[in-house]
C-alpha positions in Angstrom: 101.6 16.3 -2.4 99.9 17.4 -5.7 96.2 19.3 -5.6 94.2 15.9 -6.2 96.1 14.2 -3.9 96.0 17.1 -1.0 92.0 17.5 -1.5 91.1 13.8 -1.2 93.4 13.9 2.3 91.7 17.1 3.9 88.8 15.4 3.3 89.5 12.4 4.9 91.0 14.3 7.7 87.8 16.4 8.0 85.5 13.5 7.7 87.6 11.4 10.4 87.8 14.3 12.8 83.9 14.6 13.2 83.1 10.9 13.0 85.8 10.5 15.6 84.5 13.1 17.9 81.1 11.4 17.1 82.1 8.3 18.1 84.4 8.9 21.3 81.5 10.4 22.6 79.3 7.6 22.1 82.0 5.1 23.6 81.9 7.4 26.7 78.4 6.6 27.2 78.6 3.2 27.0 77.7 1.1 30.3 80.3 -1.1 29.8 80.8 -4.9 31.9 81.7 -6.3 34.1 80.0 -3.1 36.3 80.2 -1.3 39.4 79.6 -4.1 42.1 83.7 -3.7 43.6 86.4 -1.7 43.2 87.7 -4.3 40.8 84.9 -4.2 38.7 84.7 -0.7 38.4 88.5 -0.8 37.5 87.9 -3.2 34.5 84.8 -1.3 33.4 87.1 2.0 33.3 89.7 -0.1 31.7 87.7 -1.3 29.1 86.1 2.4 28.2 89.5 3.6 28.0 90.4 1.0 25.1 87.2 1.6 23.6 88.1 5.6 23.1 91.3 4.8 22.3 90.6 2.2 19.4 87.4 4.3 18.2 89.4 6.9 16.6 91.8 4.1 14.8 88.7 2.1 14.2 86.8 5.4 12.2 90.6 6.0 10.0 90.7 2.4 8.9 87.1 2.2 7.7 86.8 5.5 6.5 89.8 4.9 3.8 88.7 1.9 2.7 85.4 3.0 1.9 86.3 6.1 0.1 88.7 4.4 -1.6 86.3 2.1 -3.0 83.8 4.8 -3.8 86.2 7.8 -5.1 89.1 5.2 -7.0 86.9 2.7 -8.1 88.0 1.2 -11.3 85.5 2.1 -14.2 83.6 -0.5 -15.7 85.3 -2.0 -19.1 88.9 -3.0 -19.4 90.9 -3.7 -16.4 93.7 -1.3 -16.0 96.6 -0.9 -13.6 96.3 1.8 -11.2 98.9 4.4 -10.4 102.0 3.3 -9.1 102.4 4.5 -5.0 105.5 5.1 -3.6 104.3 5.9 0.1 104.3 9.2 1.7 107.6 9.7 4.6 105.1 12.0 6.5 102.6 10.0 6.7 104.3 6.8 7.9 106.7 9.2 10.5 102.9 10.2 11.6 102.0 6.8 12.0 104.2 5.1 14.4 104.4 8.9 15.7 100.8 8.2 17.2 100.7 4.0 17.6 104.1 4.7 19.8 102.6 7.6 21.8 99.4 5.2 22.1 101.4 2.4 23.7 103.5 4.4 25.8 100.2 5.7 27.7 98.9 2.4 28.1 102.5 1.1 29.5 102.2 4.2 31.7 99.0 3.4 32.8 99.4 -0.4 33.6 103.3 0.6 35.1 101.4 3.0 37.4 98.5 0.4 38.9 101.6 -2.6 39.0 103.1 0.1 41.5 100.2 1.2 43.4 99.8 -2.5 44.2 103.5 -3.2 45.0 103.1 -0.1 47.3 100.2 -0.4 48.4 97.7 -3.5 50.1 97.3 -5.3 46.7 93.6 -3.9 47.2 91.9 -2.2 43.9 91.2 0.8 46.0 93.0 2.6 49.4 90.7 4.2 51.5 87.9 1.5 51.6 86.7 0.0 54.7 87.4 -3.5 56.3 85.0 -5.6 57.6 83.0 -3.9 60.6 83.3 -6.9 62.8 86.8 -6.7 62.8 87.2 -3.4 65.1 89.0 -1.4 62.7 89.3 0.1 59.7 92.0 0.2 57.0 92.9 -2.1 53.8 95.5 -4.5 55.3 95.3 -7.9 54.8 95.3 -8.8 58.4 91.9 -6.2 58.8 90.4 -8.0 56.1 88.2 -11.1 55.6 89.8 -14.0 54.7 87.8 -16.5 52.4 88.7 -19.9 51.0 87.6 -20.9 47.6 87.9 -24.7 47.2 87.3 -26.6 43.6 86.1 -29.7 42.8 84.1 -31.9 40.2 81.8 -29.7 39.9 81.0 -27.2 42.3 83.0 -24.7 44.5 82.2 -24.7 47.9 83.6 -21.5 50.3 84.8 -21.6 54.2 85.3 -18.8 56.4 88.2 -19.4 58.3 87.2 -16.1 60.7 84.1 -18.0 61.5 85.4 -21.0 63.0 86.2 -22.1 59.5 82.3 -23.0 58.8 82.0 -23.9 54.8 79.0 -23.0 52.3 77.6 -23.8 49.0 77.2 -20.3 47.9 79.4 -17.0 48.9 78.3 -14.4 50.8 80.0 -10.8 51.1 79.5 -8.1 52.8 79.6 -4.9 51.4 81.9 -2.3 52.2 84.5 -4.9 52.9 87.8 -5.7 51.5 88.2 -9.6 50.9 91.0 -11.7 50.8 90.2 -14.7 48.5 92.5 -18.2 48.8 91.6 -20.4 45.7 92.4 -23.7 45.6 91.3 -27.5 44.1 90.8 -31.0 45.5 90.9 -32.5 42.3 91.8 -31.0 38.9 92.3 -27.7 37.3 89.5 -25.4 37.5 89.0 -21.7 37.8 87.0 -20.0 39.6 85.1 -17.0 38.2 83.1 -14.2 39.4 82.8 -11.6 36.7 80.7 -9.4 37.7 82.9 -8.5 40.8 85.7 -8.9 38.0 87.7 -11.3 40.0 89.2 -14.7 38.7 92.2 -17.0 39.5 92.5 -20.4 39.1 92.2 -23.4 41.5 95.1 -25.8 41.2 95.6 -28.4 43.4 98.0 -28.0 46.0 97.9 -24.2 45.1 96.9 -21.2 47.0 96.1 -18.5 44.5 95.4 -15.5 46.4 93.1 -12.6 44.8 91.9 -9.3 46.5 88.1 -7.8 46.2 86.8 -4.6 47.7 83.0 -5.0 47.6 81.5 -1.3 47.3 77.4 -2.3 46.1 75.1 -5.1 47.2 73.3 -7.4 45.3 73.8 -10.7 43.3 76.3 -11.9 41.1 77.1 -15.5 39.0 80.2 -17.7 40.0 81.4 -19.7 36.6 83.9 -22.4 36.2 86.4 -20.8 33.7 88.4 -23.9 32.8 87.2 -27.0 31.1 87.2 -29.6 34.0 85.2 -32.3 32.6 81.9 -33.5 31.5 80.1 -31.4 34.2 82.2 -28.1 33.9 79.1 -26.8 32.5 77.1 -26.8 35.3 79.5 -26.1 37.6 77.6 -22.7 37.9 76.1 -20.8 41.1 73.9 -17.7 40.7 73.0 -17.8 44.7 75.9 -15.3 45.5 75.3 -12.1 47.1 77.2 -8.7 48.7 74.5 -7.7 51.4 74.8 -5.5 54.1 77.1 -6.5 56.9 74.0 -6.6 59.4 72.6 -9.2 56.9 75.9 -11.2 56.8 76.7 -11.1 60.6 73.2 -13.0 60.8 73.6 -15.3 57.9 77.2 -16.5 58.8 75.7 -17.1 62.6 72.5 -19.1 61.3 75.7 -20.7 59.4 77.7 -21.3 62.6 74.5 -22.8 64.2 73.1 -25.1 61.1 77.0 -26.6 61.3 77.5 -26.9 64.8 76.9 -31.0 64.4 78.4 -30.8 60.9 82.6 -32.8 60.8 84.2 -30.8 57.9 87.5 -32.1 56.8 90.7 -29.9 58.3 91.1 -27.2 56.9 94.2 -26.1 55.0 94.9 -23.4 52.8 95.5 -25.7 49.9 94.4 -29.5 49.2 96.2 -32.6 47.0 93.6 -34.4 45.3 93.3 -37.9 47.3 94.9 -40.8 45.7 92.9 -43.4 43.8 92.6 -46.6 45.8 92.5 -49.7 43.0 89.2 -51.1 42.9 87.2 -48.4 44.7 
C-alpha cells in the first residue's frame, strides 16, 4: 500500500471508528416496536435493536466511502479522463468476508439458541413467568395456561374461551401476568390474525389450528389487524378494543361475559372450522 493510498485508508478507518461508536450508541437508545407489552414483544424489540447495532457500523463504512470518494477523487472539471486502474487489495477482501462471516455466524448462533430453548422448553417466550391465577398453580406449561380460540371470518375475528364454558367475544381480553395459548383458525378464507404490539401473528386457515404462545407481562391496550388481503372489507377488519388488564379485572369481565351469554346458542365449538358449503341459489 503506497503513502497516498495508506493516508486516505487511516482516515477512513479513523472517521468510521468515531461515527460508528456515534451511531451504535444512538441505535441503543432507540425505543424500538413492537414494545414491551409480553415477553414476545420485548423479544422482537431486543431483536430488532440488535440488527440495528449490527447494521449501523456497515451502514456508516458504506456511506462514508462513497462520499469521500466523491469529494477527495472527484474528477476535475475539463476533459474526461480515465482513472487509475484498481486491482483490489487481498487484505481487504480476506477482511471482508472475515467480518460478514463472523456477523452471520452470531446471528445463526443466536436464532440456533432461541429454536432450542423452545424445543426444550414450553414454547413460551420466557420460563419463569406465571400462569393464570385462576388456575391454582404456577408454571409455563401448556396445560397451566389459558387457552384461547381465534376464529376468522369476512371480516372480523371473534375469540372464545374454551376455560370458560367456551363463551365467545368481539374483542380479546388478557390478563396480565399470564401465559396464553392462542388456537387460530378461519370459517371462510385465508386471513391472518395480527396483534403487533404483543408481537404475535399466525394465520387463520380454514380447517387449520395454528397454535401461537404469548406471555403477557404489562396491561393496557393494543390493535388486532388482519394481515392478509381477504377481500373488499379486509380493511376494516380492525379491532382497537383489546386489552391485558389485571386478572381481578378479567375474572369480572369474563363472568359479566358468562352471564350476558347464558341465553346466547353458539355454534359447537371445535378447534378448527371448514367454511360451510354454498347452497345454489341462497
Amino acid at each position: 500500500m503506497t503513502g497516498p493510498t495508506r493516508t486516505h485508508a487511516l482516515r477512513l478507518l479513523i472517521a468510521w471508528a468515531v461515527l460508528s461508536v456515534v451511531g451504535v450508541l444512538l441505535a441503543l437508545q432507540l425505543r424500538l416496536p413492537p414494545g414491551d407489552q409480553s415477553q414476545q414483544s420485548i423479544d422482537e424489540s431486543g431483536l430488532l435493536q440488535l440488527m440495528t447495532v449490527i447494521s449501523t457500523p456497515v451502514f456508516i463504512g458504506v456511506v462514508l466511502f462513497v462520499l469521500y470518494s466523491v469529494v477527495v477523487f472527484r474528477q476535475k472539471r475539463g476533459a474526461l479522463e480515465d482513472g487509475p486502474p484498481s486491482y483490489g487489495n487481498f487484505r481487504v477482501q480476506v477482511a471482508w468476508v472475515a467480518i460478514t462471516a463472523v456477523i452471520v455466524l452470531i446471528l445463526a448462533g443466536i436464532g440456533i439458541g432461541e429454536l432450542a430453548g423452545r424445543a426444550n422448553g414450553t414454547n413460551f417466550a420466557s420460563s419463569n413467568q406465571p400462569s393464570l391465577a385462576t388456575t391454582g398453580s404456577v408454571g409455563t406449561t401448556e396445560a397451566n395456561a389459558l387457552q384461547i380460540q381465534v376464529i376468522a371470518q369476512q371480516w372480523y375475528f371473534t375469540y372464545r374461551y374454551p376455560d370458560y364454558a367456551g363463551v365467545e367475544s368481539l374483542h380479546l381480553m388478557l390478563p396480565v401476568n399470564a401465559n396464553v395459548v392462542i388456537h387460530v383458525t378461519s370459517t371462510d378464507i385465508l386471513h391472518s390474525w395480527w396483534a403487533y404490539e404483543l408481537g404475535v401473528k399466525a394465520d387463520a386457515n380454514p380447517g387449520v389450528d395454528n397454535i401461537t404462545y404469548l406471555t403477557t407481562l404489562r396491561t393496557g391496550s393494543f390493535t388486532v389487524r388482519c394481515a392478509e388481503l381477504c377481500g373488499i372489507w379486509h380493511g376494516n377488519m380492525v379491532d382497537t378494543n383489546g386489552a391485558v388488564v389485571s386478572q381481578a379485572d378479567f375474572a369480572t369481565w369474563v363472568a359479566d361475559l358468562q352471564k350476558s351469554s347464558a341465553n346466547v346458542t353458539l355454534p359447537p365449538y371445535s378447534q378448527y372450522y371448514f367454511p360451510s358449503p354454498r347452497v345454489k341459489g341462497t
